[in-house]
C-alpha positions in Angstrom: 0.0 0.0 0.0 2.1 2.9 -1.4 1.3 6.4 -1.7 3.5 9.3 -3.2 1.3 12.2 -1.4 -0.4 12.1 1.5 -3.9 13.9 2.1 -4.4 16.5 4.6 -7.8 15.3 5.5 -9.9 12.2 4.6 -10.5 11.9 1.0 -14.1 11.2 1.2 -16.5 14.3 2.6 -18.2 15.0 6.1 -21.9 13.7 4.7 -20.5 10.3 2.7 -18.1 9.3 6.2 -20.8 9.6 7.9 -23.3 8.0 6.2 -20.7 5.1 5.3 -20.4 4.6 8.8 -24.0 4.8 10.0 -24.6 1.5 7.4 -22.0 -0.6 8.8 -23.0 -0.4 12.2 -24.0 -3.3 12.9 -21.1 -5.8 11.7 -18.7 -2.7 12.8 -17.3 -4.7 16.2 -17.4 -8.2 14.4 -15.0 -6.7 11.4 -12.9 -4.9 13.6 -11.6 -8.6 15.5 -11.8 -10.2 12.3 -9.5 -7.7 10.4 -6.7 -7.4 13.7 -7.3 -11.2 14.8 -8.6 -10.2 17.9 -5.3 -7.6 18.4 -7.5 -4.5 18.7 -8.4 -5.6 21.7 -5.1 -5.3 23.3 -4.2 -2.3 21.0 -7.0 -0.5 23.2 -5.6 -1.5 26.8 -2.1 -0.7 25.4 -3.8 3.3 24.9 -5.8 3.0 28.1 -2.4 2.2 30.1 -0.8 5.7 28.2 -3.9 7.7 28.8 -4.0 7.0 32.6 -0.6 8.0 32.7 -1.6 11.8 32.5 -4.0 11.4 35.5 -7.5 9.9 35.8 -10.2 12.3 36.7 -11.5 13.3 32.6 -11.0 11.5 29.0 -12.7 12.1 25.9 -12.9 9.4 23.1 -13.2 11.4 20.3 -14.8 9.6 17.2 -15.9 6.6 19.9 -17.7 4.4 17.3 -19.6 1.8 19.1 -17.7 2.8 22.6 -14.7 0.7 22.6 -12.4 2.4 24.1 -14.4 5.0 26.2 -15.6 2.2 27.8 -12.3 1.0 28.3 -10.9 4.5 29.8 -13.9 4.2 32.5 -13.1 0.8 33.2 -9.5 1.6 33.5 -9.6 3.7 36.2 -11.5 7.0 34.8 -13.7 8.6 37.0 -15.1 10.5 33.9 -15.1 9.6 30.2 -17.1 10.9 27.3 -17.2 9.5 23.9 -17.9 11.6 21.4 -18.5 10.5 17.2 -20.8 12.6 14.3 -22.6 9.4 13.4 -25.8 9.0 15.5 -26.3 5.1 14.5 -22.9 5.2 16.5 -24.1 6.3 19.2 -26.6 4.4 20.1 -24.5 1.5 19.5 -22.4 2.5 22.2 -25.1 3.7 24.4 -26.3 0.0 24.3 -23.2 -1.1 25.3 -22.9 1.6 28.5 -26.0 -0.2 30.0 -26.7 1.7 33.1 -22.5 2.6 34.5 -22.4 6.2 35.5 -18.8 6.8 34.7 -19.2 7.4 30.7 -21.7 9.0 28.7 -21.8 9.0 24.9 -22.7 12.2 23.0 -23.4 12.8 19.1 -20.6 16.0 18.3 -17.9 16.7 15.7 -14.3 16.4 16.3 -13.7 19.7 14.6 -15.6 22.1 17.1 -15.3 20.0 20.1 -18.4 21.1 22.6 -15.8 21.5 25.7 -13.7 24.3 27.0 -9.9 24.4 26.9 -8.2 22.2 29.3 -11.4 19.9 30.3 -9.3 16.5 30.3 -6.7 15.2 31.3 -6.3 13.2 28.3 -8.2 12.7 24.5 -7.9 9.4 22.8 -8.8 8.8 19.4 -9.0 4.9 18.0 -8.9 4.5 14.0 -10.7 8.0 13.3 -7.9 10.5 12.6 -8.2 9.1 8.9 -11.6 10.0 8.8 -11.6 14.1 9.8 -11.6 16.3 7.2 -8.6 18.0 8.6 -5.9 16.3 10.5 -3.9 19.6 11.8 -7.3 21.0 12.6 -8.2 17.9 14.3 -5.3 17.4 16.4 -5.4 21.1 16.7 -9.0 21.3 18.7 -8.0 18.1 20.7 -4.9 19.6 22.0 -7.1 22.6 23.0 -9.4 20.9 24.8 -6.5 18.7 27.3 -5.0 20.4 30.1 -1.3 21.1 29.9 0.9 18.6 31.2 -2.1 16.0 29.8 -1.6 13.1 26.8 -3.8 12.6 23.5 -3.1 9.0 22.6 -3.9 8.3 18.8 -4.5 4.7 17.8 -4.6 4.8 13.9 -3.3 2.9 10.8 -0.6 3.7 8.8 0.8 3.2 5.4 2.7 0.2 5.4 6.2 0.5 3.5 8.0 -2.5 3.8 8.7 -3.9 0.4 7.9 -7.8 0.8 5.4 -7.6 3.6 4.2 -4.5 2.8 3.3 -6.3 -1.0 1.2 -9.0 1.5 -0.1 -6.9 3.6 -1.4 -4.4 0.6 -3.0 -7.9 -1.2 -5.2 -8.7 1.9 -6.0 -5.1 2.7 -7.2 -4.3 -0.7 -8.7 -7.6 -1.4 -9.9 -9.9 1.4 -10.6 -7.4 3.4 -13.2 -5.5 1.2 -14.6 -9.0 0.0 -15.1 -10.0 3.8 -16.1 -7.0 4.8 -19.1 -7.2 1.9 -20.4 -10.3 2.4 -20.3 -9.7 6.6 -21.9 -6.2 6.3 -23.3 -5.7 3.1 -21.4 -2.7 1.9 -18.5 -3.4 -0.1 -18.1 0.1 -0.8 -17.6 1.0 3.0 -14.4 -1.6 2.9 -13.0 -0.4 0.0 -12.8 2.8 0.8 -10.9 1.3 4.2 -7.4 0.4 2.4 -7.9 3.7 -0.3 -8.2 5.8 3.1 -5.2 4.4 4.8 -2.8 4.6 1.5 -3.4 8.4 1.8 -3.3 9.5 5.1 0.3 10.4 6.5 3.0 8.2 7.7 3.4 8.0 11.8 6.4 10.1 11.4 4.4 13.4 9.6 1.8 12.8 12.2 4.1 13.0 15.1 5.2 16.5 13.4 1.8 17.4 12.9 1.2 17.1 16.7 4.3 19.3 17.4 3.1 21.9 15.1 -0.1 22.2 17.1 1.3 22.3 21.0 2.2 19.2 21.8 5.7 19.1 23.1 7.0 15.5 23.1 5.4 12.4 21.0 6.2 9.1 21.4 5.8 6.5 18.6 4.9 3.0 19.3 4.0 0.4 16.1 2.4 -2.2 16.6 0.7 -5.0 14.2 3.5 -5.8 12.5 4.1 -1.7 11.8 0.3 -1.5 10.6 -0.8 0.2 13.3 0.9 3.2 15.1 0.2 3.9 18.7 1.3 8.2 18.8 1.4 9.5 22.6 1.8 13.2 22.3 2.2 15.5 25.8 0.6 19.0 26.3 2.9 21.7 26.2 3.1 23.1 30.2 
């Protein structure tokens, strides 16, 4: 999967993510462990254990999906956590999930005008939905705004894979099994082929980690994991 420029926001607009979203709902979880093997599942403690390490009174999961890892903040140790995505069907997904636990609510907002005022967390995660904002610097820009100095944004999101023989294998199941499976499982081929045509454009881990410095974040820390598929970024609030 091989890309000679990079995108500067998702190549598909506000109205068709969301809607692309809101029609895969309801396989959304089962593709998720079927694509990682399971591995997202860990990939999510791996940011909870960063997250907690800025202190553990707020979090915001911005673009929460079905809850995931909001849920996984509040079970972590969280006394507050609020997951935030633009795609209602979303929502309620999670909200099913949340049952009756007090310590995380789910909200329907965009990632570009976050609803909060600067420094209300202590940290901002965001799982797989970096890709999909229509601008990445303004993105990042509006998390960092919203943490309180001295606090973490932890960014769980794929990234183009550059390895020439396993990156060759890796690009044949991502742009072939993976839309096929994702298809037959959730009815919308369209939705997984935009999933490896999304990841070939968005920035490598490195210009992310430089995009996070532009916008106020004073150290980042890298870590890949997936074979290199996936980068973990841990960027720290100026002070």
């Amino acid at each position: 999967m091989t890309s000679q420029t990079a995108s500067t926001g998702a190549i598909k607009s506000d109205h068709d993510v969301q809607n692309m979203f809101g029609r895969i709902v309801r396989r959304y979880d089962l593709m998720n462990r079927l694509m990682t093997g399971g591995q997202d599942v860990r990939w999510r403690k791996k940011a909870v254990a960063y997250a907690l390490e800025a202190g553990n009174e707020r979090a915001l999961d911005v673009a929460t999906g079905t809850g995931d890892l909001a849920i996984a903040l509040a079970s972590g140790g969280f006394k507050e956590t609020i997951g935030l995505d633009f795609v209602p069907e979303m929502i309620d997904a999670a909200e099913m999930k949340r049952g009756r636990r007090g310590d995380v609510m789910f909200m329907v907002g965009d990632a570009m005008m976050l609803p909060f005022q600067d420094a209300s967390f202590d940290a901002c995660t965001v799982s797989f939905g970096l890709r999909n904002m229509k601008d990445y610097e303004g993105a990042l820009r509006e998390m960092c705004r919203v943490i309180r100095p001295g606090g973490r944004l932890v960014c769980l999101e794929l990234t183009p894979f550059r390895t020439p023989v396993l990156g060759r294998l890796f690009n044949s199941y991502f742009t072939r099994v993976v839309p096929v499976i994702g298809g037959v499982l959730s009815g919308d081929r369209e939705a997984y082929d935009y999933l490896p045509t999304s990841v070939a454009a968005f920035p490598d881990a490195t210009t992310v980690a430089r995009l996070m410095n532009k916008v106020g974040f004073t150290r980042v820390i890298v870590e890949r994991v997936g074979g290199g598929t996936v980068a973990i970024h841990v960027a720290i609030k100026a002070t």
